[in-house]
C-alpha positions as CSV (number, residue, x, y, z in Angstrom):
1,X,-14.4,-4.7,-5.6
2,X,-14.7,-1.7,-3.2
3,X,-15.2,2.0,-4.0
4,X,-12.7,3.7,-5.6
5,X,-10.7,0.6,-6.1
6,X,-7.0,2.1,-8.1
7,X,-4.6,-0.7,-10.0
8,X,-2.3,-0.3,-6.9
9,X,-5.1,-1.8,-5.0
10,X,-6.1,-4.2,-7.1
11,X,-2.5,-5.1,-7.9
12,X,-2.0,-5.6,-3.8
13,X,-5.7,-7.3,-3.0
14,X,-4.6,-10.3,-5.0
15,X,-0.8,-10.0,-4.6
16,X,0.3,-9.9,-8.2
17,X,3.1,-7.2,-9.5
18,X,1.2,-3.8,-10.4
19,X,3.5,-3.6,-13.8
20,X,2.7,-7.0,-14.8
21,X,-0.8,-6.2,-14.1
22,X,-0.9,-3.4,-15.8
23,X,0.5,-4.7,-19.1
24,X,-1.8,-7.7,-18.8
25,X,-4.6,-5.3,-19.4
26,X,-2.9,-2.8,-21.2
27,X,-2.6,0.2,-18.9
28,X,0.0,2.3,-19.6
29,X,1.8,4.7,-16.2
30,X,0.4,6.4,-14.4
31,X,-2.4,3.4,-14.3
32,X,-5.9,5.1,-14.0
33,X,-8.5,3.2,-14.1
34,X,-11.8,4.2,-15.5
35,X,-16.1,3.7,-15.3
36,X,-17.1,0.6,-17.1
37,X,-13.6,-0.6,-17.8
38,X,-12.7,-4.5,-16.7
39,X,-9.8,-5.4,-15.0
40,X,-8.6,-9.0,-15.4
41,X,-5.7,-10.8,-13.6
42,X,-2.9,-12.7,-14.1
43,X,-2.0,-14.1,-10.9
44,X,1.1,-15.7,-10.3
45,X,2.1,-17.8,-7.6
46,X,5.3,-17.5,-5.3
47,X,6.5,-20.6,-7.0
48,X,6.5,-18.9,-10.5
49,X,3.4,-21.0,-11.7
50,X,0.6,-18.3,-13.6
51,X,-3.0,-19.0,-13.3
52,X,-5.6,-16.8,-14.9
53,X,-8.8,-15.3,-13.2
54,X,-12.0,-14.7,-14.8
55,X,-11.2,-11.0,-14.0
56,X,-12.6,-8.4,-10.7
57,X,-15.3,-7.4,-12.9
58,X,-17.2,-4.4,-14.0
59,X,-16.2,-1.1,-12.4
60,X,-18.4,0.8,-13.9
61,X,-20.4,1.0,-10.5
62,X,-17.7,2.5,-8.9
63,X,-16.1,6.0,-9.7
64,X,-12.6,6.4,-10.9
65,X,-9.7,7.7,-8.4
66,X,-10.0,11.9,-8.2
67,X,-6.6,13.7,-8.6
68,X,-5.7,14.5,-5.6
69,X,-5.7,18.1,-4.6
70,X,-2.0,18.9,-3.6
71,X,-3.1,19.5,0.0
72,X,-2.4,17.6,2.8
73,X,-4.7,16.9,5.8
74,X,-4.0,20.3,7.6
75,X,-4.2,22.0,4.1
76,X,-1.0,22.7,3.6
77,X,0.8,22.3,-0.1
78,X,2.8,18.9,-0.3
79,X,5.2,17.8,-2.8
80,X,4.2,16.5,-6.0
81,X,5.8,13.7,-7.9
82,X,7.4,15.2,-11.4
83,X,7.4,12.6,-14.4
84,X,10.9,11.5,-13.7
85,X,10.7,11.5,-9.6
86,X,9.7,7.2,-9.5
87,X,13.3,7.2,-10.0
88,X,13.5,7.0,-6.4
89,X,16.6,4.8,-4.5
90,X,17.1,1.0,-5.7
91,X,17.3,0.3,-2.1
92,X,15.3,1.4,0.4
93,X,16.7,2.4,3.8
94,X,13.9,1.3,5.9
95,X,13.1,2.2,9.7
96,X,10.5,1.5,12.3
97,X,7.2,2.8,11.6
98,X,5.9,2.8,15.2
99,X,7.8,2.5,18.2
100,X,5.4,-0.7,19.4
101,X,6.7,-4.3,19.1
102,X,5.7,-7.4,17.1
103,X,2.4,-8.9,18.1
104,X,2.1,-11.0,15.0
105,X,4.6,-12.3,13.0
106,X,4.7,-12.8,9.3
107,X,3.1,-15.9,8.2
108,X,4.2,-16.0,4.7
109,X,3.0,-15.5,1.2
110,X,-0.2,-18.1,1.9
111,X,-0.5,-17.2,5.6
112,X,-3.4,-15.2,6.6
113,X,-1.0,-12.9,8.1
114,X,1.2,-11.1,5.3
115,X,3.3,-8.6,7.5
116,X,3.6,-8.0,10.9
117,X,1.2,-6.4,13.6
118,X,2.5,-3.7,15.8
119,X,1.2,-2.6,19.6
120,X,0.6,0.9,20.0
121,X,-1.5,3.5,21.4
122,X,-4.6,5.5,20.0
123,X,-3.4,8.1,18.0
124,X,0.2,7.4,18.1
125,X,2.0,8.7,14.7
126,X,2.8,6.1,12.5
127,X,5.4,6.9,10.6
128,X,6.8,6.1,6.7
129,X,9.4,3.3,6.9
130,X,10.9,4.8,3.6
131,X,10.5,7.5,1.5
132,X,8.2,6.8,-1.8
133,X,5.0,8.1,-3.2
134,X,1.7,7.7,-1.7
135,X,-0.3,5.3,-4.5
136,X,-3.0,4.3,-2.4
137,X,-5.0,5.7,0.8
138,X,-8.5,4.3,1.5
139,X,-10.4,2.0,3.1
140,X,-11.7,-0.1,0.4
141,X,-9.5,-3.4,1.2
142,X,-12.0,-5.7,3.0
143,X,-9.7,-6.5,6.2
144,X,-7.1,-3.7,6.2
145,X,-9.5,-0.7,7.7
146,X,-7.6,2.8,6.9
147,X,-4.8,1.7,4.8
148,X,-2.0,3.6,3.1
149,X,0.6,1.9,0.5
150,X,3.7,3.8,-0.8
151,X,5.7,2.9,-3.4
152,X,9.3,3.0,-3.0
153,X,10.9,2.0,-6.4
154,X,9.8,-0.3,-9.2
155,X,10.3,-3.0,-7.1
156,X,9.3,-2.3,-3.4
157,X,6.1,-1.0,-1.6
158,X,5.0,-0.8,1.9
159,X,1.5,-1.0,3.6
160,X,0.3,0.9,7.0
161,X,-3.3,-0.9,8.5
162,X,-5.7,-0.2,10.5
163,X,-5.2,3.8,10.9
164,X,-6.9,5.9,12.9
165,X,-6.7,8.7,10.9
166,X,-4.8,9.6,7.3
167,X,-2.5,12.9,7.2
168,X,-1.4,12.8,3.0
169,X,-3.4,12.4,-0.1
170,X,-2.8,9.7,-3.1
171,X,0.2,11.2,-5.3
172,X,1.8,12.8,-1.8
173,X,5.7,12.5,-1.8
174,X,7.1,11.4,1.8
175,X,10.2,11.1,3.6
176,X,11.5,8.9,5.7
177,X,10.1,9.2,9.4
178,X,7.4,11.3,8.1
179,X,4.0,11.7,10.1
180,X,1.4,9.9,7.4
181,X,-1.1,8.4,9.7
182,X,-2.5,8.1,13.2
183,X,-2.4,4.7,15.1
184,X,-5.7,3.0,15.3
185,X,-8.0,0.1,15.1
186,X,-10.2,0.4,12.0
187,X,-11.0,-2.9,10.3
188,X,-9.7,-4.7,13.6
189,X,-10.7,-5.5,17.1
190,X,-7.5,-3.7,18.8
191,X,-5.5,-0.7,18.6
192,X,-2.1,-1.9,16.1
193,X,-0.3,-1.2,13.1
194,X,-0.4,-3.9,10.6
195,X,2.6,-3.4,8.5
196,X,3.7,-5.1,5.3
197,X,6.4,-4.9,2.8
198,X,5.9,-6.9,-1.1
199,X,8.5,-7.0,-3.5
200,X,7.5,-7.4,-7.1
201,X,3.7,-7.8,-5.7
202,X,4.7,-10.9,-3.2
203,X,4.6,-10.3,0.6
204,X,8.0,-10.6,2.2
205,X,8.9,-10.7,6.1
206,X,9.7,-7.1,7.0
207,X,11.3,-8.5,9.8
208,X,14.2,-9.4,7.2
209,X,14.2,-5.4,6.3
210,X,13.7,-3.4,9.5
211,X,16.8,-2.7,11.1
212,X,17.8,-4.7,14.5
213,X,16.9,-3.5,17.8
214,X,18.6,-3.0,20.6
């Protein structure tokens, strides 16, 4: 487990839903993890079938999540989420995040690929397919580089790979077609987005999602 690991991360490393997660082990909203606490996992299959882990381990060698500061990138003040602001659309309206098209295709919930990989240019804006909360911005997923996840609603969450450079903050409320990232190739050999939607904690196609193009 990486740095400054958070449940959401966890939650999306092994693919498991983060509420089920979190009542596995007991953690109640908003999930903060702690020093020296133990996380262990109830992974369940796409077919429904449960299998139990021996657990990620000890954190207690890596530091808890800071708040995050209310500021975005450029320092300006950004929204903050109110207790009852997760009550957020049922169903998400979702849009392009990048202009680019499909590179690589969704290869399902045991593929190696679990979303869809973008073309683009250096720096490009990558952009928030929905509006939702910012739960996780790092780089501590072995594979993803600079990665962003935003939660949606309690059911849906969407990832944004191999960033350039982050513009909001863990806790950030975004809109729709908002600027959240620059286009880049951390964690990868080529400049793309790689772009996934889960629902409940399983991968989906966000092909199926994205509006049709002309």
């Amino acid at each position: 487990m990486a740095k400054g690991e958070t449940l959401f991360s966890i939650a999306w490393r092994y693919g498991v839903d983060l509420k089920k997660l979190a009542e596995f082990n007991g953690i109640k909203s908003p999930y903060t993890i702690y020093p020296s606490q133990q996380i262990k996992l109830d992974i369940r299959a796409s077919n429904g079938r449960a299998s139990q882990s021996n657990g990620v381990g000890d954190v207690s060698k890596y530091p808890a999540t800071k708040n995050p500061s209310g500021r975005s990138k450029n320092g300006t003040a950004v929204s903050r989420l109110s207790s009852n602001s997760d009550n957020l659309q049922s169903s998400p309206k979702w849009q392009w995040p990048v202009p680019g098209k499909p590179i690589a295709l969704f290869q399902g919930d045991s593929g190696l690929n679990k979303g869809i990989d973008l073309s683009g240019k250096l720096g490009e804006p990558v952009l928030a397919a929905a509006s939702g909360r910012v739960v996780y911005a790092g780089s501590g997923l072995s594979g993803y580089g600079k990665l962003l996840i935003i939660k949606h609603n309690e059911t849906f969450l969407s990832a944004y790979a191999h960033n350039d450079e982050i513009s909001v903050k863990e806790g950030d409320l975004v809109k729709a077609g908002q600027r959240i990232a620059d286009m880049g190739s951390s964690g990868t050999d080529r400049v793309k987005l790689h772009f996934e939607i889960r629902s409940e904690g399983s991968p989906v196609d966000p092909l199926k999602y994205l509006p049709k193009r002309q």
